[in-house]
C-alpha positions in Angstrom: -34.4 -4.8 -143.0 -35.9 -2.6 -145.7 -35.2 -2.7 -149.4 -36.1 1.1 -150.4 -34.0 2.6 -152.0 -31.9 5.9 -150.9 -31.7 7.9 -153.7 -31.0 11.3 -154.8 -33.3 13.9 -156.7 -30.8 12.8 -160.2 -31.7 9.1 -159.2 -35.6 9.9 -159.1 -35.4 12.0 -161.9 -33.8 9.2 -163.7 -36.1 6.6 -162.8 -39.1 9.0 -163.8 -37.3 8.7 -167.2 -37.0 4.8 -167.1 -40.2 4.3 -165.9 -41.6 6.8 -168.6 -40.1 4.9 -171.5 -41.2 1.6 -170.3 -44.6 3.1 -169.9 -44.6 4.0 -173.3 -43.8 1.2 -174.5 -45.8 -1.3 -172.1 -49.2 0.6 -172.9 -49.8 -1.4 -176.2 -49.8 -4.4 -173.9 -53.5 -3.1 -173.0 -54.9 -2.3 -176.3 -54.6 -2.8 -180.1 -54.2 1.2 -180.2 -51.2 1.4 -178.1 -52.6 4.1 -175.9 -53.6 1.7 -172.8 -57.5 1.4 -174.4 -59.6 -1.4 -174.3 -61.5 -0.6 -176.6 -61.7 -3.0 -179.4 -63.1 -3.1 -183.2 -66.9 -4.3 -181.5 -66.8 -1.2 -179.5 -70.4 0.7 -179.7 -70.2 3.8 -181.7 -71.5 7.0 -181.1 -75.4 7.6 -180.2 -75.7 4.3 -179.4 -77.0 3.0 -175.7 -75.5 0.1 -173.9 -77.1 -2.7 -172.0 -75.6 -4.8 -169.6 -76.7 -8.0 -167.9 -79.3 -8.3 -164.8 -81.8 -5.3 -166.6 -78.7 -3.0 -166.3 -78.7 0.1 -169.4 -78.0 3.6 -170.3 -79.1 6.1 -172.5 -77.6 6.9 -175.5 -76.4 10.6 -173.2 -75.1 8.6 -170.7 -73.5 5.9 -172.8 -71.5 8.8 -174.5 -70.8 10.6 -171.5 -68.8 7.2 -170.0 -67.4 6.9 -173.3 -65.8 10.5 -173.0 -64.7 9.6 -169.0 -62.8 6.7 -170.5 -61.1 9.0 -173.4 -59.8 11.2 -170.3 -59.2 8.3 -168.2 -56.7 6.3 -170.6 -55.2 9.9 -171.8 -54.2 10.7 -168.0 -53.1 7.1 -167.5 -50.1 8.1 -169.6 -48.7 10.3 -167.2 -50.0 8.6 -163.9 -47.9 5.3 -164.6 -44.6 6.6 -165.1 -44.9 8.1 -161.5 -46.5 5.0 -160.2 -43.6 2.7 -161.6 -41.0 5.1 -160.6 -42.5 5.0 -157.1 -42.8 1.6 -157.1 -38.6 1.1 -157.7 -37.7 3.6 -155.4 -39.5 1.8 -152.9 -38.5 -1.6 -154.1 -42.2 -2.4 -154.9 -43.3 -5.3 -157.4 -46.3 -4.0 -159.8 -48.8 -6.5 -159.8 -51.3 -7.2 -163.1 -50.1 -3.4 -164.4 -52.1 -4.8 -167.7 -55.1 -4.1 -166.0 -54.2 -0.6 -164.9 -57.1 0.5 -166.8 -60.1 -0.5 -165.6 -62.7 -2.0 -168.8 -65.4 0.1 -170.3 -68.2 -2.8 -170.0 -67.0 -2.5 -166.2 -67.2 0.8 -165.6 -70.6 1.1 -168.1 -71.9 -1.2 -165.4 -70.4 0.4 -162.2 -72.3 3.9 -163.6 -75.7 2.3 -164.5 -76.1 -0.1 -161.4 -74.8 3.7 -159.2 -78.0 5.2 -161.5 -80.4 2.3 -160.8 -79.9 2.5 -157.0 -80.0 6.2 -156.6 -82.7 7.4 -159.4 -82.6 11.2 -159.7 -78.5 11.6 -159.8 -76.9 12.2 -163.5 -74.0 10.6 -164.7 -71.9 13.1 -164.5 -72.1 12.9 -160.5 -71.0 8.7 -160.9 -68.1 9.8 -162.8 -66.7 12.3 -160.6 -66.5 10.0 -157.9 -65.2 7.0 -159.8 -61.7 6.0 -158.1 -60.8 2.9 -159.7 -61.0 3.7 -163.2 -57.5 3.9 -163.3 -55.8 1.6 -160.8 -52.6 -0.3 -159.9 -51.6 -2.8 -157.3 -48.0 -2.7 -155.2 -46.8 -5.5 -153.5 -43.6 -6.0 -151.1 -42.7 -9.4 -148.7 -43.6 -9.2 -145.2 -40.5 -7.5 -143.9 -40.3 -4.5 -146.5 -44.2 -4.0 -146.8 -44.4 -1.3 -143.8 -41.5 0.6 -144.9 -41.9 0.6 -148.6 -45.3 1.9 -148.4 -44.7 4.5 -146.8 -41.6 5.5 -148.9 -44.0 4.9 -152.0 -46.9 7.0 -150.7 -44.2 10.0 -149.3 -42.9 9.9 -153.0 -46.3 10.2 -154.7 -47.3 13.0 -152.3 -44.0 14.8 -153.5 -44.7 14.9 -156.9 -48.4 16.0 -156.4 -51.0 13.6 -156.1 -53.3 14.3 -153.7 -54.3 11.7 -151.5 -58.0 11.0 -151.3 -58.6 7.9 -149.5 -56.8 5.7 -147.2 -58.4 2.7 -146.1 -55.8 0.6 -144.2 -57.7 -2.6 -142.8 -54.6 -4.7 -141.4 -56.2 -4.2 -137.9 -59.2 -5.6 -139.0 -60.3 -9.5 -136.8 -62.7 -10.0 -139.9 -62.9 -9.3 -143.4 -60.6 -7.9 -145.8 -56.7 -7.2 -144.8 -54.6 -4.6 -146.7 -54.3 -1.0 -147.6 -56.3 0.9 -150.3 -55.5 3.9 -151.3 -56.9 7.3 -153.7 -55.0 9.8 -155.2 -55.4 12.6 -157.5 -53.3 13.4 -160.4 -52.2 17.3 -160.4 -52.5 18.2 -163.9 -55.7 16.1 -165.1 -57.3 15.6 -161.8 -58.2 11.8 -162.5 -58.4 10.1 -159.5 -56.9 6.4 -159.7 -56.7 3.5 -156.8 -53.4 2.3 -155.6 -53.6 -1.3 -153.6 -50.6 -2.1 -151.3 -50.3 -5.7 -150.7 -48.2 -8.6 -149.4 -48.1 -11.6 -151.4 -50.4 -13.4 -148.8 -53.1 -10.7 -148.9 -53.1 -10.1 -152.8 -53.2 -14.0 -152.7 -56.4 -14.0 -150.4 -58.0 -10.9 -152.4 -57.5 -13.3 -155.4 -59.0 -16.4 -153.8 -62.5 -14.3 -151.9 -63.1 -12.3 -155.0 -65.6 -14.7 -156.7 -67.1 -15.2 -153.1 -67.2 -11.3 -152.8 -69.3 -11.0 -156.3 -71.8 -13.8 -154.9 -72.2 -12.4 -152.0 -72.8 -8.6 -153.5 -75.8 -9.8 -155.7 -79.0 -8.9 -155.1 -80.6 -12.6 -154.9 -77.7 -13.7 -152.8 -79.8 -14.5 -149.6 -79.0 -13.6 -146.5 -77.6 -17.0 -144.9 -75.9 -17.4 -148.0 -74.1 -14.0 -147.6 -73.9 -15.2 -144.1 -71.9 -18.4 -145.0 -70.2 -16.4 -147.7 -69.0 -13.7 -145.4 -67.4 -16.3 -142.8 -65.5 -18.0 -145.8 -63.8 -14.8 -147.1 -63.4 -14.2 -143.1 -61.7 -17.7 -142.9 -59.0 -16.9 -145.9 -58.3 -13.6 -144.5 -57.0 -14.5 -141.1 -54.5 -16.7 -142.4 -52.7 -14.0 -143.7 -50.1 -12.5 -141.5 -50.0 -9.2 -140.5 -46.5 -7.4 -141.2 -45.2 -5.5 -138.6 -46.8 -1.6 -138.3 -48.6 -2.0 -141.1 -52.1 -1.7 -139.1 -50.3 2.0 -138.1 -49.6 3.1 -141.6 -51.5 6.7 -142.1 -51.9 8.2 -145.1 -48.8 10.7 -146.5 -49.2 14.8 -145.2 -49.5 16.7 -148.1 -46.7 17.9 -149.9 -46.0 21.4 -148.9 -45.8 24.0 -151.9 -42.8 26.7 -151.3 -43.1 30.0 -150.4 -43.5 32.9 -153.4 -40.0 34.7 -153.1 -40.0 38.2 -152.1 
């Protein structure tokens, strides 16, 4: 049994419009300036560098050019979550932790200089471009409605524009990680954002392996420990149950554009 919704072009245009004014109004959930920021009266002002923990920096340049990715990022957020939330409806999709749609500017400050410290020689500018998770949102459905409604939510995000970028669907996985990750691109800024479809099961064991994830990702984890950390996330994953078809679920085919008349 499936819980999307059957609607017509009205109803979508409608629930664009709902989801738009809830948008609105949920953004000042993420920041004193209502606009979805996190940026905060402490924030570092202009010319200065940043420093992060474990020896992590950047320049003054690069500090400013993060700080003008996250002034794009939170401006194309705007438009990206209405069409994300009207998806989500349409498809009868819970949004999970949409508060954190935006992802934090000490977090991407350190995503950009760890990318710089591991790759000397490439600028900023390259990170940036490839960031996918600056803006991102997480979908979830029950067991039954999760094959389905994903791909009703995808085929109505391809629709409107957004390119699909990635589609990393590990339900068929034996180890590791089990759910569906997915990349899009906005049409009119071009911001790529992350959209995780999950059961409540796999969000649940996302939730419970992330802290062993981090361990396990630092560079004085050893390697038994990453070893024993590995088979613990491994261990919390195969509990979760696998909903029917959704180790088949391929990302959407691009929207077709219509023919020029005459």
């Amino acid at each position: 049994m499936t819980t999307t919704r059957t609607v017509t072009r009205g109803a979508i245009t409608a629930a664009l419009a709902t989801a738009l004014s809830i948008g609105i109004t949920s953004t000042a959930l993420a920041g004193p300036d209502g606009a979805g920021s996190y940026r905060t009266a402490a924030a570092q002002q202009p010319g200065d560098g940043w420093t992060g923990e474990g020896g992590l920096s950047l320049s003054p340049a690069d500090n400013e050019r993060v700080e003008d990715y996250i002034e794009d990022a939170e401006r194309a957020e705007r438009s990206i979550s209405p069409q994300v939330r009207a998806a989500a409806w349409i498809a009868g999709a819970e949004v999970i932790g949409f508060e954190n749609r935006l992802k934090s500017p000490d977090s991407l400050k350190r995503k950009v200089a760890t990318s710089l410290k591991e790759r000397p020689g490439q600028s900023a500018e390259t990170v940036l471009a490839t960031l996918s998770d600056a803006v991102r949102y997480t979908l979830q459905w029950r067991d039954g409605q999760y094959t389905d409604g994903v791909t009703t939510a995808a085929q109505e995000l391809s629709s409107w524009g957004n390119d699909s970028t990635k589609w990393s669907n590990t339900w068929g996985r034996t180890d590791g990680y089990k759910g569906l990750n997915s990349g899009w691109r906005a049409p009119r800024s071009g911001q790529l954002f992350e959209i995780q479809f999950h059961t409540p099961a796999s969000k649940g064991a996302q939730e419970a392996t992330h802290k062993l994830y981090e361990e396990q990702r630092l560079p004085g984890t050893g390697p038994e420990r990453k070893k024993d950390l590995q088979e613990q996330q491994n261990a919390l994953f195969a509990a979760v149950p696998v909903p029917a078809g959704a180790d088949r679920l391929t990302a959407p085919l691009p929207a077709r554009v219509p023919a020029p008349l005459g």
